[in-house]
N, C-alpha and C positions, 0 to 999 in steps of 0.2 A: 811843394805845390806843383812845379815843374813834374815830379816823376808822378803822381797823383793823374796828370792830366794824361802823360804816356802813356797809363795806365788803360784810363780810358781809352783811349784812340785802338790800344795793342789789341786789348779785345771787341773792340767794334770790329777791328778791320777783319782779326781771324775767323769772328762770324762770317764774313762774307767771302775770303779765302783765307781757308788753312794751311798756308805756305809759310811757315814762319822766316824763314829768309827772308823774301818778298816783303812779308810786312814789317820788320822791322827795319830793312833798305825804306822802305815809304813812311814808315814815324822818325825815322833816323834815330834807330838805335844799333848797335850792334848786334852779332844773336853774342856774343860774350855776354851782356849786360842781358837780354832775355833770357839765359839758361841759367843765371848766377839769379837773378830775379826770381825765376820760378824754384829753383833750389832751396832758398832762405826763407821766402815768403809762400806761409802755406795758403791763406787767405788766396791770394794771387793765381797761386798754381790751380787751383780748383777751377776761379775762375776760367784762365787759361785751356784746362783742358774741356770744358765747359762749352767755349767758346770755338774750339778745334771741332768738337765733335758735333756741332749746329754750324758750322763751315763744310766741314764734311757731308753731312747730310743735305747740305744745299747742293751742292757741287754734286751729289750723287742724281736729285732729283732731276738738276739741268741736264747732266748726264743722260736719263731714262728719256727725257722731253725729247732730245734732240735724236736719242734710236726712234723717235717713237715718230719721229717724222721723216727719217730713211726710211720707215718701213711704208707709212703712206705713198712716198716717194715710188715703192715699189724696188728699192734696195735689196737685192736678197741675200749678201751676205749679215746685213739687220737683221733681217726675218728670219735667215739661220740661227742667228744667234740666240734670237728673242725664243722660237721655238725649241729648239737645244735646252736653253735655262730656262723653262715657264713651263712647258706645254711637258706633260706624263709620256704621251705617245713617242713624242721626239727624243727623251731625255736616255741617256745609258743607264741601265741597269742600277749602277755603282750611287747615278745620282740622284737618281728616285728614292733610293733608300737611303740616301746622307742628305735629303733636301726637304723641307714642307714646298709641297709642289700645290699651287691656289687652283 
């Protein structure tokens, strides 16, 4: 029942940060016991990366939120960078053709 509840908690938390160090210091587990876990139990592991890659995905969004008010700010190494990777005009050659540019 105990590891049931771990369970839960391990993937709530990697939703919200994908650090698995981090979260398994804050459920109290070791990562021995999270890699041995995800290894054995395939159920789990799915979960698990499931859960990494909707952790990820948050963390990227807060990520874009937070350029995206340097650049308000009038920040311009933000705005470099946002134009560099967005913007066709701005982009090199190399990354126009290796990127869908919006």
């Amino acid at each position: 029942m105990k590891k049931r509840k771990l369970e839960k908690q391990l993937i709530e938390e990697l939703e919200k940060l994908p650090i698995v160090s981090i979260v398994c210091n804050n459920i109290g587990i070791s990562r021995q016991t999270f890699y041995r876990w995800k290894k054995f139990d395939t159920r789990l592991s799915k979960k698990i990366n499931r859960a990494i890659e909707i952790g990820t995905l948050s963390i990227c969004d807060l990520s874009e939120s937070k350029r995206i008010e340097l650049i308000k700010e009038k920040n311009f190494p933000a705005i470099k960078f946002w134009l560099n990777n967005r913007h066709r005009e701005y982009m090199s050659s190399k990354m126009r053709d290796d990127k869908h540019v919006w």
